[in-house]
C-alpha positions in Angstrom: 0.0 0.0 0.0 1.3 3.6 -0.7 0.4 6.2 1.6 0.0 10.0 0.9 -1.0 12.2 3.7 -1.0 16.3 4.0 -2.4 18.3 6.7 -4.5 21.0 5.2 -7.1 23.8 6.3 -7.0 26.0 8.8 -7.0 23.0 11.5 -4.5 21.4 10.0 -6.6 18.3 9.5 -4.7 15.4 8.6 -6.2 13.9 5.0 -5.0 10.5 3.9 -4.7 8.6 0.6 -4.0 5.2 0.4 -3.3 3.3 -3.3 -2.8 -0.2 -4.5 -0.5 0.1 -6.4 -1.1 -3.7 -8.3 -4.6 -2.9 -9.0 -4.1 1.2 -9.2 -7.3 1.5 -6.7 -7.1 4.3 -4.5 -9.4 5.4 -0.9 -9.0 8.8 0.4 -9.9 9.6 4.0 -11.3 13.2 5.7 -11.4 15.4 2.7 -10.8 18.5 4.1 -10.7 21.9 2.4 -8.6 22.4 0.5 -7.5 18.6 -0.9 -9.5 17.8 -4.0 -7.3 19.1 -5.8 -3.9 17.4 -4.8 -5.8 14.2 -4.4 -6.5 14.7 -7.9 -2.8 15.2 -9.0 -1.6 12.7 -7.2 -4.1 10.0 -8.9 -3.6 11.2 -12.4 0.1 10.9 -12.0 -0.6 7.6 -10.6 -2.7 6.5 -12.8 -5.1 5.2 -9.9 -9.1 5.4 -9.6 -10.8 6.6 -6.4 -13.0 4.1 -5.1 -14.2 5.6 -1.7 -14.2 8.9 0.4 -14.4 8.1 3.4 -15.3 10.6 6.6 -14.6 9.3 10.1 -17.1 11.8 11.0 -18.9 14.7 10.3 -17.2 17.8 11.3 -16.6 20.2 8.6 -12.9 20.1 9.1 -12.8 16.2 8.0 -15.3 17.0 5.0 -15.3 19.8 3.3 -14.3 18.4 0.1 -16.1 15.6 0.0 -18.8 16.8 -3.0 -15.9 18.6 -4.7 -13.8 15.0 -4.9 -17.3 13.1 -5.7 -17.6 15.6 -8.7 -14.4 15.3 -10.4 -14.0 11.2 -9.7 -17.5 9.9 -9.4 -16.4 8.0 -6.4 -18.7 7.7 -3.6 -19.0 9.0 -0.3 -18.8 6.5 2.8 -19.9 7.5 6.5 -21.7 6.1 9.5 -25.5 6.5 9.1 -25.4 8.3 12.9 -23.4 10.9 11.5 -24.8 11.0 7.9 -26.9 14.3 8.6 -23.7 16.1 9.5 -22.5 15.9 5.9 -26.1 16.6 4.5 -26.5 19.4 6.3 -23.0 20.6 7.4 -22.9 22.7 10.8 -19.8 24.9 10.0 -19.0 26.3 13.5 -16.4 28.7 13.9 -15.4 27.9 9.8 -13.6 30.9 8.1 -15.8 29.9 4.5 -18.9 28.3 3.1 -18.8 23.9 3.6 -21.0 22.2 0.7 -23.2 19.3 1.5 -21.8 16.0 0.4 -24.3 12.4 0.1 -23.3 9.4 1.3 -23.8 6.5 -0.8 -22.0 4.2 1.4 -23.2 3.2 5.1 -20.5 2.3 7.6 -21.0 -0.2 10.7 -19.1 -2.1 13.1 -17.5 -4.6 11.6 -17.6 -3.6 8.2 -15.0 -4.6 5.6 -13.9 -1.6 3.0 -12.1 -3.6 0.3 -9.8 -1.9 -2.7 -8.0 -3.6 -4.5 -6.0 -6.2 -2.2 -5.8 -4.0 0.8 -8.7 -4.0 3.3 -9.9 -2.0 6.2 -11.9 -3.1 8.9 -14.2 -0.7 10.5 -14.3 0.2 13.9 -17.1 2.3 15.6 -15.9 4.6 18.0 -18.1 7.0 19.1 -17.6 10.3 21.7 -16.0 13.0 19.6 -19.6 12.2 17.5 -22.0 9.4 18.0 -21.2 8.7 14.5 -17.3 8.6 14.8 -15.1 5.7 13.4 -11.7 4.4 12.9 -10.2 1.8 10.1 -7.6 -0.5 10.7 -5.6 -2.3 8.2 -4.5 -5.1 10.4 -1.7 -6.2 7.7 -0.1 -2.9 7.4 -0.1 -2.7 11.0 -1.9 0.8 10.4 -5.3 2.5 12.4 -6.6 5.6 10.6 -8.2 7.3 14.3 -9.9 10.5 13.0 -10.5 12.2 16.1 -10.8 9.1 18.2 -6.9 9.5 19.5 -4.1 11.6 19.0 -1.0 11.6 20.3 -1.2 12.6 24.2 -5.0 13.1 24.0 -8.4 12.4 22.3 -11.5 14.4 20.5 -13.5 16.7 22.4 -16.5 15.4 23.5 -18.2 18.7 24.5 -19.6 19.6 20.8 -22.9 18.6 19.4 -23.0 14.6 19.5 -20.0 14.5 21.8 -20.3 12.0 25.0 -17.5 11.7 27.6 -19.0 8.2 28.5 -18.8 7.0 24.8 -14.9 8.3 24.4 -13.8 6.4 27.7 -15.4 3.2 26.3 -13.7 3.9 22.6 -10.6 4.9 24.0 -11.0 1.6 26.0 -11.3 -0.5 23.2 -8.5 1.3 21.2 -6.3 -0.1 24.1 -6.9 -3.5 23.9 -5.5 -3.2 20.4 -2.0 -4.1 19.7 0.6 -2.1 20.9 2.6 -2.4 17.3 -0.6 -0.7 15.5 0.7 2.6 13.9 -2.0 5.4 14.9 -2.4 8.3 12.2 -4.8 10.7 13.7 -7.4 13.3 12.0 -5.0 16.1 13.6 -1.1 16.1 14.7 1.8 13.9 14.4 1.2 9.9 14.0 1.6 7.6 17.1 1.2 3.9 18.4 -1.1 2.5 20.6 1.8 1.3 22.8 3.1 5.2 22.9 -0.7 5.8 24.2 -1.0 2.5 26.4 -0.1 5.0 29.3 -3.4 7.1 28.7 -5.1 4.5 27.3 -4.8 2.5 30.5 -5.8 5.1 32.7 -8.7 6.0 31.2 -9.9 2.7 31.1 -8.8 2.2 34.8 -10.3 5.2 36.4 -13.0 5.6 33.9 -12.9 9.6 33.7 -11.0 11.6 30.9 -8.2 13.4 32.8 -8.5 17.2 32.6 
């Protein structure tokens, strides 16, 4: 698998390309503004076709492209259905220009497999920065795309619309009981592993509180 990633916007969100290069498939993750384009350079001179956009939720920072990548590649648009309305309607708080609607095609659940060409992430639901929130884990590459589940030191906030503390501890949780090897590349800041977080993850899990 080949991996392209920039952080882009002005939250620096991270967005994520991934491409087989055997059977020149390619899945983008968190589209924010302003990617379409790059993501469209980088697959020409690839000569790969997008299969899937992907939001691990629905914050306007982690979709703003989303319609503007559907329009030039056709590919369709994958979310959870509890977070589905958010790219529908778009809430833009505190965001310095307009965010279009985007519609998903694609409904993501627990469990789920997302399959291009012979790479495959499995979907996890994670839910507490949204109720909708998930992460993908490509078990072979030893890789977990987090969105805003974990970063490195911390986790999403969990006081905006759709945010539970309860939810996150019990996410964060689970992301703990995952192997320590797992590389974690989050929807903001510099990439991690879950044995870098075991720390947090632990205590989280232990006391069942997010530390302040």
């Amino acid at each position: 698998m080949e991996l392209i990633a920039r952080a882009v916007g002005p939250l620096a969100t991270n967005v994520y390309l991934l491409g087989d290069p055997a059977s020149r498939e390619a899945l983008a993750i968190d589209t924010a503004i302003p990617s379409a384009v790059w993501i469209g350079e980088a697959l020409e001179a690839r000569g790969w076709a997008l299969k899937l956009v992907v939001s691990t939720h629905r914050h306007w920072d982690h979709v703003g492209d989303n319609a503007a990548l559907q329009a030039a590649t056709a590919a369709p648009i994958a979310c959870h259905p509890l977070d589905r309305d958010g790219l529908e309607h778009p809430e833009p708080l505190f965001a310095p220009f307009p965010v279009p609607p985007s519609v998903p095609a694609v409904e993501l659940a627990e469990g789920d497999e997302i399959r291009f060409g012979s790479i495959m992430l499995r979907v996890l639901h994670t839910p507490g920065h949204t109720d909708g929130s998930v992460c993908l884990l490509a078990h072979e590459q030893g890789l977990l795309f987090a969105g805003d589940t974990l970063f490195a030191g911390g986790w999403g906030r969990v006081d905006l619309p759709g945010g539970s503390a309860e939810a996150m501890i019990d996410s964060l949780a689970r992301l703990g009981r995952l192997d320590e090897r797992l590389r974690v590349l989050p929807g903001h800041g510099p990439a991690t592993t879950i044995g870098r977080e075991r720390g947090l993850l632990d205590l989280v899990t232990r006391q069942r509180r997010l530390p302040a």
